[in-house]
C-alpha positions as CSV (number, residue, x, y, z in Angstrom):
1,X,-1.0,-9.6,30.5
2,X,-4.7,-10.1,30.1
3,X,-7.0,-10.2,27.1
4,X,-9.7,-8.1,27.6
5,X,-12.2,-7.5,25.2
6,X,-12.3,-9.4,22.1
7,X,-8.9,-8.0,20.3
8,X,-5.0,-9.1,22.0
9,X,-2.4,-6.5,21.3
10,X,1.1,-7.5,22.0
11,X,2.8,-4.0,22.5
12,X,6.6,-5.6,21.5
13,X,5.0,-6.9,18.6
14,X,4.1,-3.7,17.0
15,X,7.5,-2.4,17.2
16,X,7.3,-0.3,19.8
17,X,10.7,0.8,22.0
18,X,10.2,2.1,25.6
19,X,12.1,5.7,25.7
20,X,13.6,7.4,29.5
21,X,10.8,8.8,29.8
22,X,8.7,5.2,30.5
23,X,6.5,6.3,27.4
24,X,6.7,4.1,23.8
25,X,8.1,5.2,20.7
26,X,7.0,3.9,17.3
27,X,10.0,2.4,15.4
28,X,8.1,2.2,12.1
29,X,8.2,4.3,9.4
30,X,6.1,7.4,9.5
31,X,3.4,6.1,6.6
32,X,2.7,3.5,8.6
33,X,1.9,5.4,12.0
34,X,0.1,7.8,10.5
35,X,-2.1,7.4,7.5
36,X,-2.5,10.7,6.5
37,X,0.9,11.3,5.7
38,X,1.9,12.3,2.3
39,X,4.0,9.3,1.6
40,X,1.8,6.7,2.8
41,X,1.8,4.3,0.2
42,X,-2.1,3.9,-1.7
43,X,-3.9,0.7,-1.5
44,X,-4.9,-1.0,-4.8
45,X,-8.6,0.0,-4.5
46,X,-7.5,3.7,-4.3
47,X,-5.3,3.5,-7.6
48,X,-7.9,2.1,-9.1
49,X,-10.3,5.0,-8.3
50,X,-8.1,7.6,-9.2
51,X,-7.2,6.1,-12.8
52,X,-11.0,4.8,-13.7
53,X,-10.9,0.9,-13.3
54,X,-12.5,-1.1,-11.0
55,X,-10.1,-2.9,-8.2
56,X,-10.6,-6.4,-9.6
57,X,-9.9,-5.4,-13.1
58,X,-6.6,-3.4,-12.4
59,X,-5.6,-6.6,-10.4
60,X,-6.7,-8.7,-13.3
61,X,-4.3,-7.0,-15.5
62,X,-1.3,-6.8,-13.3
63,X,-1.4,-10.9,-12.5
64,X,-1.5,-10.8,-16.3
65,X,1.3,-8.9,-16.4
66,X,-0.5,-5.9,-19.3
67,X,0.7,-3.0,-16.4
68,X,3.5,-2.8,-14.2
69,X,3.2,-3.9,-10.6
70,X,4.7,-1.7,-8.1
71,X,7.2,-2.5,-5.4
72,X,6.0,-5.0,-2.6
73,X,6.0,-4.8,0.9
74,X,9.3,-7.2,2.0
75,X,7.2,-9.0,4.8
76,X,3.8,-10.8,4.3
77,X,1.4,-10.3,3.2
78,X,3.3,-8.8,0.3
79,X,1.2,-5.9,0.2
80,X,1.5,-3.6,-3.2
81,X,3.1,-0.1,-1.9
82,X,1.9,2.4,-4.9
83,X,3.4,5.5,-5.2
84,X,2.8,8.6,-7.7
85,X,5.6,7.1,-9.7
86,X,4.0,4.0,-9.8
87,X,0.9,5.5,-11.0
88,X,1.8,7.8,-13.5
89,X,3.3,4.4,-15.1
90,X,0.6,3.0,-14.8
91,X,-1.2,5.7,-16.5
92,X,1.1,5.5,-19.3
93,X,0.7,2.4,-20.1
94,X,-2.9,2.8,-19.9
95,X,-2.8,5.3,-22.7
96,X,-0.9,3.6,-25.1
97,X,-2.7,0.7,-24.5
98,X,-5.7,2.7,-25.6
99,X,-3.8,4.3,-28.7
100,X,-3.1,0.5,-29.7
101,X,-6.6,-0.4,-29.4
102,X,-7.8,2.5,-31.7
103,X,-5.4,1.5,-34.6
């Protein structure tokens, strides 16, 4: 194998399968391959657009432990997999958070 260029890509590594046909088949999930799909899971920084906060304050407050953290990926980095569940509790807790404050 050589290393052209200034990127290595091990093809076995990114769980590909070779297929009769001598082409390669993706044995990841769907969100992964494509990131348009409809249940790709959001990044943090897109939660935090869609509910008003800035990334680093949503992230402050879910270390704290003030909003629910969403599932984790199983293998590292650990990244958080939000989903429209996810953020509609999030949302909920936002509120009433709010409705607290006001009192």
């Amino acid at each position: 194998m050589s290393r052209s260029g200034k990127y290595f890509v091990d093809v076995m590594s990114l769980g590909l399968t070779k297929t009769e046909q001598g082409t390669y088949d993706w044995d990841m999930p769907r969100y992964i391959r494509d990131p348009a799909s409809p249940e790709r899971p959001l990044k943090t920084a897109e939660v935090a657009r869609i509910v008003g906060l800035s990334q680093r304050h949503l992230v402050r407050r879910l270390l704290k432990g003030t909003l629910p953290e969403p599932e984790r990926s199983p293998n590292p980095p650990h990244y958080r997999l939000w989903r429209t569940r996810d953020i509609e509790a999030l949302r909920i807790a936002l509120r009433t958070d709010q409705e607290e404050n006001e009192k």
